[in-house]
Predicted model as a PDB file, atoms N, CA, C, CB and O in Angstrom, pLDDT in the B-factor column:
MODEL        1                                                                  
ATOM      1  N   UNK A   1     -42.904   2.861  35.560  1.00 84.00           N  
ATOM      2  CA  UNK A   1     -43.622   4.005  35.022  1.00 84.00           C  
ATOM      3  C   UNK A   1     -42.676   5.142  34.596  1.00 84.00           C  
ATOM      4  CB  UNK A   1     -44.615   4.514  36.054  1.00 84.00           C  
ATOM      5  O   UNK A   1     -42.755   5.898  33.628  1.00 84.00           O  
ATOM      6  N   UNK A   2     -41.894   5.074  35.434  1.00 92.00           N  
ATOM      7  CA  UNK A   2     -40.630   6.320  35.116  1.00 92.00           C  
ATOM      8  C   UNK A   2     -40.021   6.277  33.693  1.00 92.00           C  
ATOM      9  CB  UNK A   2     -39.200   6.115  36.179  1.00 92.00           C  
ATOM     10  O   UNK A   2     -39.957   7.212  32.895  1.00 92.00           O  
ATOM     11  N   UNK A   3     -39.611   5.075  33.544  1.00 94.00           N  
ATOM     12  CA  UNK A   3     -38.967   4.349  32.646  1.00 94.00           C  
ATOM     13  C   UNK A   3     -39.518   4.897  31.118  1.00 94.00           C  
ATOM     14  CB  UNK A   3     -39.235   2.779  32.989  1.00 94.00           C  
ATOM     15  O   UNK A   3     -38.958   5.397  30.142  1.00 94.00           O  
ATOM     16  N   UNK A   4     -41.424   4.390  31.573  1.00 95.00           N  
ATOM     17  CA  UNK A   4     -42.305   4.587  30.164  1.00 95.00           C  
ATOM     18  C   UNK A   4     -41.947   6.411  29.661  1.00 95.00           C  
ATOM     19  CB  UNK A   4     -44.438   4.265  30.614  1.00 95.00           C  
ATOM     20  O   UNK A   4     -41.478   7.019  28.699  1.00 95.00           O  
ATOM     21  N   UNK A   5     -42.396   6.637  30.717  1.00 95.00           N  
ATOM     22  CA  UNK A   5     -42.252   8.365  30.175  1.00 95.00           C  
ATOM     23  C   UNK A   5     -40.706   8.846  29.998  1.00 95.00           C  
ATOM     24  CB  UNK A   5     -42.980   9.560  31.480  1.00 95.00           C  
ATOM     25  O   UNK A   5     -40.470   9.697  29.140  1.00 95.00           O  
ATOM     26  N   UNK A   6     -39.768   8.379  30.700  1.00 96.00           N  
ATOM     27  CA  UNK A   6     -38.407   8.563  29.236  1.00 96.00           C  
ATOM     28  C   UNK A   6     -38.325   7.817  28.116  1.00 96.00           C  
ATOM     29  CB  UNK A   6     -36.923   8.254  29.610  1.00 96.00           C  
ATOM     30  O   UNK A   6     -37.286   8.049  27.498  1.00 96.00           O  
ATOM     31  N   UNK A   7     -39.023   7.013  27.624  1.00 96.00           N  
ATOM     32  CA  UNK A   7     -38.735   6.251  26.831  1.00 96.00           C  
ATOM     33  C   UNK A   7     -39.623   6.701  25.644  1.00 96.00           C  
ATOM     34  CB  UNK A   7     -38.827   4.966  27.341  1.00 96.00           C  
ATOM     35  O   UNK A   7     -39.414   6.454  24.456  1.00 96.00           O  
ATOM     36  N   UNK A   8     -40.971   7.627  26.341  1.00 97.00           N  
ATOM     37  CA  UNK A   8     -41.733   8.557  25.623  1.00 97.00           C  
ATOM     38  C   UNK A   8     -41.465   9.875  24.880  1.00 97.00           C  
ATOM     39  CB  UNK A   8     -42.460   8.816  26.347  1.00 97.00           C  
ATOM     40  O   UNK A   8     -41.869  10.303  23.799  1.00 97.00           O  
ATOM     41  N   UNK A   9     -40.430  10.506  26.075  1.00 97.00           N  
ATOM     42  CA  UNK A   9     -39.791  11.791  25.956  1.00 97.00           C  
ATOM     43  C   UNK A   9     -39.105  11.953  24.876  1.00 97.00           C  
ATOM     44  CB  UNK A   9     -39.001  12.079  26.926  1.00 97.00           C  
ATOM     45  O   UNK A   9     -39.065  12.931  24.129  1.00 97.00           O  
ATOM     46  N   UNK A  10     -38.281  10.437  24.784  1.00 97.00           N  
ATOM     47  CA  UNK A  10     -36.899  10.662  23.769  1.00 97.00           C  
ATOM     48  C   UNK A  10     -37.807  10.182  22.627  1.00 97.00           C  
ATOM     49  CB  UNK A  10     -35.189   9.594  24.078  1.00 97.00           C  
ATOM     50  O   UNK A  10     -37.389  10.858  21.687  1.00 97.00           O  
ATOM     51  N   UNK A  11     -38.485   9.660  22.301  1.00 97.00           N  
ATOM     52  CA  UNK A  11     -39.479   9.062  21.244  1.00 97.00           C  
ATOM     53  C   UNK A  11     -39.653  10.498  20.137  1.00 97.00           C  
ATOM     54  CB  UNK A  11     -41.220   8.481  22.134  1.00 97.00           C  
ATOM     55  O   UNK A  11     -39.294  10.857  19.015  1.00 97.00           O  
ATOM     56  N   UNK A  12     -40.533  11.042  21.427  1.00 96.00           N  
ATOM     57  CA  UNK A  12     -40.834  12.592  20.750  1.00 96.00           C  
ATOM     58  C   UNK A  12     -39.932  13.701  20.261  1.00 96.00           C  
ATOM     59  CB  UNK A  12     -41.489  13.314  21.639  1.00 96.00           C  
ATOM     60  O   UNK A  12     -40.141  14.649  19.505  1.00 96.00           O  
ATOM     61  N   UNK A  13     -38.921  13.313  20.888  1.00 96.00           N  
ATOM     62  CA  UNK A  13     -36.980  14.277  20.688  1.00 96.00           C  
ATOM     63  C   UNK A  13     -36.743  13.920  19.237  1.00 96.00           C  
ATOM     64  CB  UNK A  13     -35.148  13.404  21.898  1.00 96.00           C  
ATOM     65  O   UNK A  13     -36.440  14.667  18.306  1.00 96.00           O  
ATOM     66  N   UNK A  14     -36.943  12.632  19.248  1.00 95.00           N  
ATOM     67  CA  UNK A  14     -36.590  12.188  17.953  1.00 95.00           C  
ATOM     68  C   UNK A  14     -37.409  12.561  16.805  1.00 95.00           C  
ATOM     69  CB  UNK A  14     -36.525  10.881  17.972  1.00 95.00           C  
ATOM     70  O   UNK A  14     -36.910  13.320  15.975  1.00 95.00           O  
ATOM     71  N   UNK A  15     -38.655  12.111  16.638  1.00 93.00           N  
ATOM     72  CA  UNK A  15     -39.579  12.628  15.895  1.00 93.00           C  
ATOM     73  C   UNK A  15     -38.810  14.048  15.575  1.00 93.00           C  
ATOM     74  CB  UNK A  15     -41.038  12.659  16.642  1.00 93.00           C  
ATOM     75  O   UNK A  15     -37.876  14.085  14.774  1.00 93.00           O  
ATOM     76  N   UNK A  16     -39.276  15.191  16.258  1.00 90.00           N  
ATOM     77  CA  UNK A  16     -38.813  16.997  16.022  1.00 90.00           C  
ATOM     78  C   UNK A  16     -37.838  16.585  15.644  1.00 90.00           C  
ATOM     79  CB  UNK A  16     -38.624  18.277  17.230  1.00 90.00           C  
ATOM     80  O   UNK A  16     -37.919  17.215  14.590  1.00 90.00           O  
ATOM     81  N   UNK A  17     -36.635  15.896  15.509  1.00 90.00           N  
ATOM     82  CA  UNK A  17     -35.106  16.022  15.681  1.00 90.00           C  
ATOM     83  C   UNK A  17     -35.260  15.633  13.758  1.00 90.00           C  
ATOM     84  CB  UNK A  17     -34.053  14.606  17.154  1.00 90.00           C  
ATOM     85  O   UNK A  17     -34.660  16.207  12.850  1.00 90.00           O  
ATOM     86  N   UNK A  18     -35.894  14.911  13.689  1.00 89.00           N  
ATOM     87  CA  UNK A  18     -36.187  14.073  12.514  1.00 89.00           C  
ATOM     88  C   UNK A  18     -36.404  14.974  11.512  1.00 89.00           C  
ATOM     89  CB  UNK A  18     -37.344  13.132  12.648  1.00 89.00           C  
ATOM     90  O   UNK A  18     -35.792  15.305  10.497  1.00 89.00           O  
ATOM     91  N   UNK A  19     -37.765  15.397  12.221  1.00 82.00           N  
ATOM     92  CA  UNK A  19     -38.905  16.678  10.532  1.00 82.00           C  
ATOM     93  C   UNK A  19     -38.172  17.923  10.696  1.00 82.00           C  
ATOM     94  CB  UNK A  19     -41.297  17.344  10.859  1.00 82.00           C  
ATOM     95  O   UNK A  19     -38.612  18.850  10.015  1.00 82.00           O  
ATOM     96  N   UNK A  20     -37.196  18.171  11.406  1.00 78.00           N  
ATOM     97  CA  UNK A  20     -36.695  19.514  11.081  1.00 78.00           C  
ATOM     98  C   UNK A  20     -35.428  19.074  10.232  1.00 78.00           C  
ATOM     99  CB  UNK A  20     -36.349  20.506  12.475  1.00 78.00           C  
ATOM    100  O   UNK A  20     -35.123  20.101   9.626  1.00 78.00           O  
ATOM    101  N   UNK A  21     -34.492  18.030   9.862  1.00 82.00           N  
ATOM    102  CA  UNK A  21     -33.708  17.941   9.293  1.00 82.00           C  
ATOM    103  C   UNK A  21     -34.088  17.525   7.984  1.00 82.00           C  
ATOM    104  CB  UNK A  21     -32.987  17.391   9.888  1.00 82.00           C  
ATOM    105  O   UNK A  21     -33.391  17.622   6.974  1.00 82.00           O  
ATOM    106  N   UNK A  22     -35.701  16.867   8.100  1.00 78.00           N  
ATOM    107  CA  UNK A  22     -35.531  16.557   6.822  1.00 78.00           C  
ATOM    108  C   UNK A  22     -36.500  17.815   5.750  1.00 78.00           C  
ATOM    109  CB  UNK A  22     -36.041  14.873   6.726  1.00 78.00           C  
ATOM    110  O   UNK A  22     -36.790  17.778   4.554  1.00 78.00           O  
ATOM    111  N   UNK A  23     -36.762  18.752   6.730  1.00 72.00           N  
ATOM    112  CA  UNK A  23     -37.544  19.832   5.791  1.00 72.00           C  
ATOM    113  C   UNK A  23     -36.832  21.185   6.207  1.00 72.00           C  
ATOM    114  CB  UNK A  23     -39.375  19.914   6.097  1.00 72.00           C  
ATOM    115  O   UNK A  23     -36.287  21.406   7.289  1.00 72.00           O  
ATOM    116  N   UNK A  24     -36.963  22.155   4.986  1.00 75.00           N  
ATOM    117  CA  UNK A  24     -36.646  23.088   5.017  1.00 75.00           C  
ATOM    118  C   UNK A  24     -37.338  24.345   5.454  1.00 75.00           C  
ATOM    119  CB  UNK A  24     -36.308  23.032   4.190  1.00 75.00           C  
ATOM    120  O   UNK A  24     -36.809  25.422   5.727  1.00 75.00           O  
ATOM    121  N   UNK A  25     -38.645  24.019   5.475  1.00 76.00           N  
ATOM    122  CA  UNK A  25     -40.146  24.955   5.652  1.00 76.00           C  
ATOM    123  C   UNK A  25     -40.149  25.990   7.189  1.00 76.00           C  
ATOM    124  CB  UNK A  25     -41.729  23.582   5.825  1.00 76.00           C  
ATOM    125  O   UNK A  25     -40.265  25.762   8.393  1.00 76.00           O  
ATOM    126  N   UNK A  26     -39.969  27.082   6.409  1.00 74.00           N  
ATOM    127  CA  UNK A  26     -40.179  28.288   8.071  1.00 74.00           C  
ATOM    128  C   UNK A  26     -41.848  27.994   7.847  1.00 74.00           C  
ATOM    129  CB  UNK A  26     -39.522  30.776   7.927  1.00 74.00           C  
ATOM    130  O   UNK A  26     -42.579  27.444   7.023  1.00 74.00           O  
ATOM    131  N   UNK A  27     -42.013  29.140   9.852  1.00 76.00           N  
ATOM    132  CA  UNK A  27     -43.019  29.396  10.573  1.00 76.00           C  
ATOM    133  C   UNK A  27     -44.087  29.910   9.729  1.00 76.00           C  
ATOM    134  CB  UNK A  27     -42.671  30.208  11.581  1.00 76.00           C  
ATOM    135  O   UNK A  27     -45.259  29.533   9.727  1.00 76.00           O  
ATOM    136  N   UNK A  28     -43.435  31.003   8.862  1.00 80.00           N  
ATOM    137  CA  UNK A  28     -44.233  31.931   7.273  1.00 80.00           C  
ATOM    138  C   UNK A  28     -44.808  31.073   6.295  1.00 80.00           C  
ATOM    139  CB  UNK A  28     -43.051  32.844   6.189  1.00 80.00           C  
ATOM    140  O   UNK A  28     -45.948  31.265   5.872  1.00 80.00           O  
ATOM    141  N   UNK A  29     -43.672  29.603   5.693  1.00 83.00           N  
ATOM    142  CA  UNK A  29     -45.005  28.773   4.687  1.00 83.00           C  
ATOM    143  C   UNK A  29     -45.573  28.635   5.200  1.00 83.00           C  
ATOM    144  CB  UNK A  29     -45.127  27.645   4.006  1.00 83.00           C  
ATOM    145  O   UNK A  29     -45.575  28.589   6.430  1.00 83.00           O  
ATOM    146  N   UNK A  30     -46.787  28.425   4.018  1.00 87.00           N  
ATOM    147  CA  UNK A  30     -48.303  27.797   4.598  1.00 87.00           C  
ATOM    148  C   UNK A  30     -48.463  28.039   2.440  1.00 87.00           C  
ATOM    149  CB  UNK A  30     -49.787  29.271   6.368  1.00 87.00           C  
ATOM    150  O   UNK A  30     -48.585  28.958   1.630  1.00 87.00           O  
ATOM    151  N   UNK A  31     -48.343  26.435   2.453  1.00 90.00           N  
ATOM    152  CA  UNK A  31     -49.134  25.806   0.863  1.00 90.00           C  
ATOM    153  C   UNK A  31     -49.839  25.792   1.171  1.00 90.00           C  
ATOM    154  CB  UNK A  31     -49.078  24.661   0.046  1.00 90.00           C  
ATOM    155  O   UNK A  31     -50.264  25.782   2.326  1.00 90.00           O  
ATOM    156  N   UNK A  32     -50.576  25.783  -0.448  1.00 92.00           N  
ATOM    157  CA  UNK A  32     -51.829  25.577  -0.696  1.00 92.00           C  
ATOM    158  C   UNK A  32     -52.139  25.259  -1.814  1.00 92.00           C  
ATOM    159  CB  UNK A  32     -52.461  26.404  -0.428  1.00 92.00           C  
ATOM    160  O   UNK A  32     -51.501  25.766  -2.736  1.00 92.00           O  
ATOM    161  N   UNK A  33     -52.827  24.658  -2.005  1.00 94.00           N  
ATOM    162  CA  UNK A  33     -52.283  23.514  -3.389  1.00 94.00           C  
ATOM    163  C   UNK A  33     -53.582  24.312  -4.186  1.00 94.00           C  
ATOM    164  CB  UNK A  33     -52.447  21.132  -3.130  1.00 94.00           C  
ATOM    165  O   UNK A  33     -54.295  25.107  -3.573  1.00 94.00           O  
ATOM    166  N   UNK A  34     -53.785  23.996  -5.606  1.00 92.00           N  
ATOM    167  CA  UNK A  34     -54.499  24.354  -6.698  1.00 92.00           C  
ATOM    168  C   UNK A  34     -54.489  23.146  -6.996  1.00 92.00           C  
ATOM    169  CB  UNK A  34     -54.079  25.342  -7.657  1.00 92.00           C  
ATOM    170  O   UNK A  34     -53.418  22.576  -7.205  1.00 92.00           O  
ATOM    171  N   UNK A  35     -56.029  22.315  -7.104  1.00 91.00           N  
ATOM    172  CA  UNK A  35     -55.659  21.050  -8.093  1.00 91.00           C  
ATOM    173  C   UNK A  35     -55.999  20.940  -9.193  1.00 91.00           C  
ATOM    174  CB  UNK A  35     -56.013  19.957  -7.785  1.00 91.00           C  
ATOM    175  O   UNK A  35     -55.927  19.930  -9.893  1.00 91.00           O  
ATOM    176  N   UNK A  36     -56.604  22.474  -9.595  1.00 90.00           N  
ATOM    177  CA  UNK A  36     -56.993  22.357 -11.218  1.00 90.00           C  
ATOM    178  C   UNK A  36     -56.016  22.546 -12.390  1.00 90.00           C  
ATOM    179  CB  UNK A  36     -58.000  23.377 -11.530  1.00 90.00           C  
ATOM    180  O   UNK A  36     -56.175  22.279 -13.581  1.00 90.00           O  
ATOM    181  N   UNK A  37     -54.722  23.198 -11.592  1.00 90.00           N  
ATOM    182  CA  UNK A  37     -53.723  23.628 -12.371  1.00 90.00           C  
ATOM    183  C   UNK A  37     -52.702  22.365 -11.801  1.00 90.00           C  
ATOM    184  CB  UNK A  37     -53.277  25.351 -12.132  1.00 90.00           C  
ATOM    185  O   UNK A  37     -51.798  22.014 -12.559  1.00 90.00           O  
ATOM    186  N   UNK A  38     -52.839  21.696 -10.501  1.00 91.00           N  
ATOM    187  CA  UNK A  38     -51.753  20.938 -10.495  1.00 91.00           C  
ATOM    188  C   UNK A  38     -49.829  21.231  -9.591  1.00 91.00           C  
ATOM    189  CB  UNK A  38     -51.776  20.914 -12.015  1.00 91.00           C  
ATOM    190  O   UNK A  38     -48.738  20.686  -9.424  1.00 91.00           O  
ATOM    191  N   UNK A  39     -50.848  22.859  -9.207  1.00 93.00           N  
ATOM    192  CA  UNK A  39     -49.630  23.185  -8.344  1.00 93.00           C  
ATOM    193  C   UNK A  39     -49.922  23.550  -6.830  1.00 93.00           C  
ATOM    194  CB  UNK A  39     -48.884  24.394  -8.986  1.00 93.00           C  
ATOM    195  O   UNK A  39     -51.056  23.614  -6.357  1.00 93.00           O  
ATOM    196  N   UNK A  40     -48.687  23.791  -6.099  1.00 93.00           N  
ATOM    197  CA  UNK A  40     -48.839  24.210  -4.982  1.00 93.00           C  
ATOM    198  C   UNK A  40     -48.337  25.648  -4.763  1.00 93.00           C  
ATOM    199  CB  UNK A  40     -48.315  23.323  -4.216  1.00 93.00           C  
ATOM    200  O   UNK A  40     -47.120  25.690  -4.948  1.00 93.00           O  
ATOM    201  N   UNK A  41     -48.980  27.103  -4.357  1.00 92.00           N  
ATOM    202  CA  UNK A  41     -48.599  28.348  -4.141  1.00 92.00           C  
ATOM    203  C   UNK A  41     -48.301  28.445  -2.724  1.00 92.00           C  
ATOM    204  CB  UNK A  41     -49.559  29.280  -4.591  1.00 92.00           C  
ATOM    205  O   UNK A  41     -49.113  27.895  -1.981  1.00 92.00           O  
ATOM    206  N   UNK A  42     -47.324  29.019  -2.202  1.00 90.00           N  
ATOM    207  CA  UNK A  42     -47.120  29.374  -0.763  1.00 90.00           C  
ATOM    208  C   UNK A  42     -47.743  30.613  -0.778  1.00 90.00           C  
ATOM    209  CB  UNK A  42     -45.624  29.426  -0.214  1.00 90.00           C  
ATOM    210  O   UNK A  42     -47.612  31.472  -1.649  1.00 90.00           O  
ATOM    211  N   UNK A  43     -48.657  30.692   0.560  1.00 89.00           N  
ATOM    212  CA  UNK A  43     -49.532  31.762   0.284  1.00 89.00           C  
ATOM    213  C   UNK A  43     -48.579  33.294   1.045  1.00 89.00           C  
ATOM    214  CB  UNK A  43     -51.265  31.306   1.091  1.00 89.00           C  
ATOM    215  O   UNK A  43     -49.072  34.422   1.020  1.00 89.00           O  
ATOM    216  N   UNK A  44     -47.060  32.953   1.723  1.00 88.00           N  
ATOM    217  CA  UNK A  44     -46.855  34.306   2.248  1.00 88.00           C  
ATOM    218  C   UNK A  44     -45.691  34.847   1.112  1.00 88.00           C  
ATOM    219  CB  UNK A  44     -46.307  34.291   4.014  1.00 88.00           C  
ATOM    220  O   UNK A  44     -45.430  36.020   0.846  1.00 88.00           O  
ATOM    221  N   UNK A  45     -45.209  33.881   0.654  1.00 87.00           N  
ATOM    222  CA  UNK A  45     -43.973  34.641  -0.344  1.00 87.00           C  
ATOM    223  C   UNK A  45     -44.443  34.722  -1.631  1.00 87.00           C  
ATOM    224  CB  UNK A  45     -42.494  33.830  -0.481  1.00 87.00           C  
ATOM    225  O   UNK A  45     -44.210  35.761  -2.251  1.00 87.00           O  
ATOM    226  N   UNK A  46     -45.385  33.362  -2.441  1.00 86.00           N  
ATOM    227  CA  UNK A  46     -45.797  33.546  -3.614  1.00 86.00           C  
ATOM    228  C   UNK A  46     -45.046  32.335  -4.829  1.00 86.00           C  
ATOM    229  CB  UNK A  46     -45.480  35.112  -3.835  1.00 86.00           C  
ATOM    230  O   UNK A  46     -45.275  32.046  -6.003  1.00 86.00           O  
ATOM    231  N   UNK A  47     -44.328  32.000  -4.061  1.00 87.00           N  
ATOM    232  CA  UNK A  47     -43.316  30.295  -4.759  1.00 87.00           C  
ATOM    233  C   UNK A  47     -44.213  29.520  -5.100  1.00 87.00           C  
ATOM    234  CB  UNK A  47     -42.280  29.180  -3.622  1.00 87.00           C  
ATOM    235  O   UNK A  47     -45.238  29.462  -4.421  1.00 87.00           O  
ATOM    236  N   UNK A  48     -44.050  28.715  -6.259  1.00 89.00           N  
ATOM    237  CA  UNK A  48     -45.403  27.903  -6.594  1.00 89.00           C  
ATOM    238  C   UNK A  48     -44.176  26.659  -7.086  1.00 89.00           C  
ATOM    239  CB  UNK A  48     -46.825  28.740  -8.079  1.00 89.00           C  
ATOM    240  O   UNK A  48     -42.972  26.830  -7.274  1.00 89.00           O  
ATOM    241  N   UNK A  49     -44.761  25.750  -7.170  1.00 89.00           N  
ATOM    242  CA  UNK A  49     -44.069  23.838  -7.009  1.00 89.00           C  
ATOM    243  C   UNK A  49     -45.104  22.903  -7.930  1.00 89.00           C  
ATOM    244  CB  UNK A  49     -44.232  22.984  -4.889  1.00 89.00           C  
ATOM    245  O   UNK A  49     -46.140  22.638  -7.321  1.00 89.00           O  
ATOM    246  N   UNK A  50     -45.052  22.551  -8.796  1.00 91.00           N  
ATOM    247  CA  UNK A  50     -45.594  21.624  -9.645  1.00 91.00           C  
ATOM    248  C   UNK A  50     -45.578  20.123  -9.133  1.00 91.00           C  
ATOM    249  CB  UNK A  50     -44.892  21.756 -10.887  1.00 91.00           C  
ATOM    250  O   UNK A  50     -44.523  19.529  -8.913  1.00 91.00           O  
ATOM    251  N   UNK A  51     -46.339  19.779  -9.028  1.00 87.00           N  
ATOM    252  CA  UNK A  51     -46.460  17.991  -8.511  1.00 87.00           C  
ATOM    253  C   UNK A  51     -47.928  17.991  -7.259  1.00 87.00           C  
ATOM    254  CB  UNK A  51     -44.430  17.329  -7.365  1.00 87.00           C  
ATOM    255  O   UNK A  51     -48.687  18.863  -6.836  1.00 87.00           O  
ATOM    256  N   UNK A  52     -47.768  16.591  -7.035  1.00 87.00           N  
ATOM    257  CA  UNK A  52     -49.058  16.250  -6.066  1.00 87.00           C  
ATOM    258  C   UNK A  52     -48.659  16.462  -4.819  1.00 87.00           C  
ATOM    259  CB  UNK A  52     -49.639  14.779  -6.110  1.00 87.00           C  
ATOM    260  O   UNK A  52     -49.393  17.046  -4.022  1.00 87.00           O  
ATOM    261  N   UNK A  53     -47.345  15.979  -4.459  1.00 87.00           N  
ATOM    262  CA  UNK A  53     -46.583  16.267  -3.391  1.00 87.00           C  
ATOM    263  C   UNK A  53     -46.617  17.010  -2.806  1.00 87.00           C  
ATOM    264  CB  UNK A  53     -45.767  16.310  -3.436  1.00 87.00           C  
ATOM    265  O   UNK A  53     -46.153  18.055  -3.261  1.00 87.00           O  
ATOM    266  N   UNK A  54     -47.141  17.031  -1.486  1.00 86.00           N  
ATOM    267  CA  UNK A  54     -46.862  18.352  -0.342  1.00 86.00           C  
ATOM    268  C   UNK A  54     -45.321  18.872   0.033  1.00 86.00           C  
ATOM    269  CB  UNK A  54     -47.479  17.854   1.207  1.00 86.00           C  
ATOM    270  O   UNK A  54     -44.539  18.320   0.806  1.00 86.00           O  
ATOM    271  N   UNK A  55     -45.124  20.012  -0.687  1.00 87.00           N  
ATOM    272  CA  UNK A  55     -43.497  20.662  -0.729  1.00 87.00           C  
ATOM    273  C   UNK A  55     -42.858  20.535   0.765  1.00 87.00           C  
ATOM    274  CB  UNK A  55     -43.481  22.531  -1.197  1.00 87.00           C  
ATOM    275  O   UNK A  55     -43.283  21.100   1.772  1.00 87.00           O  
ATOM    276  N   UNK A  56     -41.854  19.750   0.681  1.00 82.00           N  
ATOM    277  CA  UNK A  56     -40.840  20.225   1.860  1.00 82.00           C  
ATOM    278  C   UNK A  56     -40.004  20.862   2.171  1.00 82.00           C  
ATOM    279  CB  UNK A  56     -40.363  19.760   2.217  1.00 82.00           C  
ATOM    280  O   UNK A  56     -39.472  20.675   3.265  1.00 82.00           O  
ATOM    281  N   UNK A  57     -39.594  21.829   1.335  1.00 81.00           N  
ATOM    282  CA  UNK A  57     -38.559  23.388   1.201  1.00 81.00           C  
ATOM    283  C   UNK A  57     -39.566  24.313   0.618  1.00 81.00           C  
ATOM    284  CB  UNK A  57     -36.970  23.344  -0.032  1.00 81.00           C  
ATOM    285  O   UNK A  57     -40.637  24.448   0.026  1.00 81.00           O  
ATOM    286  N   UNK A  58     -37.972  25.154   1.468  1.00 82.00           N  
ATOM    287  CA  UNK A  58     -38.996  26.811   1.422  1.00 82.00           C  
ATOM    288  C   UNK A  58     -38.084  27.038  -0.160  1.00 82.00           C  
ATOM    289  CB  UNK A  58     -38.549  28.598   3.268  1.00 82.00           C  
ATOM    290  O   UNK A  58     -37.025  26.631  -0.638  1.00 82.00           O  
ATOM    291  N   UNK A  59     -39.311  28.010  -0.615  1.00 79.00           N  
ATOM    292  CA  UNK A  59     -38.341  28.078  -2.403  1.00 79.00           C  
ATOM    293  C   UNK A  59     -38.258  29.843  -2.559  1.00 79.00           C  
ATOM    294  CB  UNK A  59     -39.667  27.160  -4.330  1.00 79.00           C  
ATOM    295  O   UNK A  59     -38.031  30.406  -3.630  1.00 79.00           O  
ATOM    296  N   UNK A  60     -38.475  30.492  -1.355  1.00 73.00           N  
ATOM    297  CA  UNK A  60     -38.295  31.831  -0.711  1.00 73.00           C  
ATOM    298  C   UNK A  60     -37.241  32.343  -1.706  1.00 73.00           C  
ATOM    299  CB  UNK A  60     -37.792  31.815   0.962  1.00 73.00           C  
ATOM    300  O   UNK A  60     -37.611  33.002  -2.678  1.00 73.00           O  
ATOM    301  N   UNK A  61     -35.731  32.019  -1.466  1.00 61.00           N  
ATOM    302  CA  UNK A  61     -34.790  32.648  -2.119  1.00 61.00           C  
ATOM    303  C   UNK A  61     -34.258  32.029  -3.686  1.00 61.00           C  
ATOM    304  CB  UNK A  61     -33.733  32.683  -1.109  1.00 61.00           C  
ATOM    305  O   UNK A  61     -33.161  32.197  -4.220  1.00 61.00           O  
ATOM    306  N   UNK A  62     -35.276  31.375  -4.117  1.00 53.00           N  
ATOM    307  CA  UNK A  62     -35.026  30.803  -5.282  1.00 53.00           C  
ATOM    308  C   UNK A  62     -35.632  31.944  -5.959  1.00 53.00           C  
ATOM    309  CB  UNK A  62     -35.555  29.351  -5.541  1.00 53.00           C  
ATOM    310  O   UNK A  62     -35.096  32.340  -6.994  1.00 53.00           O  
ATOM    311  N   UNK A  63     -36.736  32.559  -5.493  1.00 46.00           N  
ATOM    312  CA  UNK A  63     -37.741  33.644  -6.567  1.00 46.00           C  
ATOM    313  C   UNK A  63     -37.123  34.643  -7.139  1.00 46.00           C  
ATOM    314  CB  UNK A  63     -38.909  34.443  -5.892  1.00 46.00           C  
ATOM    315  O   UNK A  63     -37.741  35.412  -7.874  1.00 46.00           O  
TER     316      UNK A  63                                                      
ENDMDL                                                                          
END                                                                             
């Protein structure tokens, strides 16, 4: 049983260890997609992203 729950622990280490390297996105995004126009607006800075794709960088200092 011991065993299962480290073997759980590091499971989950990994996962977080994973989606934070492979995205760029602070605590502040939060998309929100438009599908009549086809884009996505971040609703705290105002960055908008063309495609279907849910954005994985922040585009903050690109604006």
């Amino acid at each position: 049983m011991p065993l299962l729950l480290l073997i759980l622990a590091l499971g989950v280490l990994a996962y977080f260890n994973r989606r934070a390297r492979t995205s760029s996105l602070t605590r502040d995004c939060r998309w929100r997609q438009n599908r009549t126009e086809g884009t996505w607006t971040c609703a705290f800075c105002g960055a908008k992203q063309v495609g279907e794709a849910t954005p994985r960088h922040c585009l903050r200092s690109r604006k």
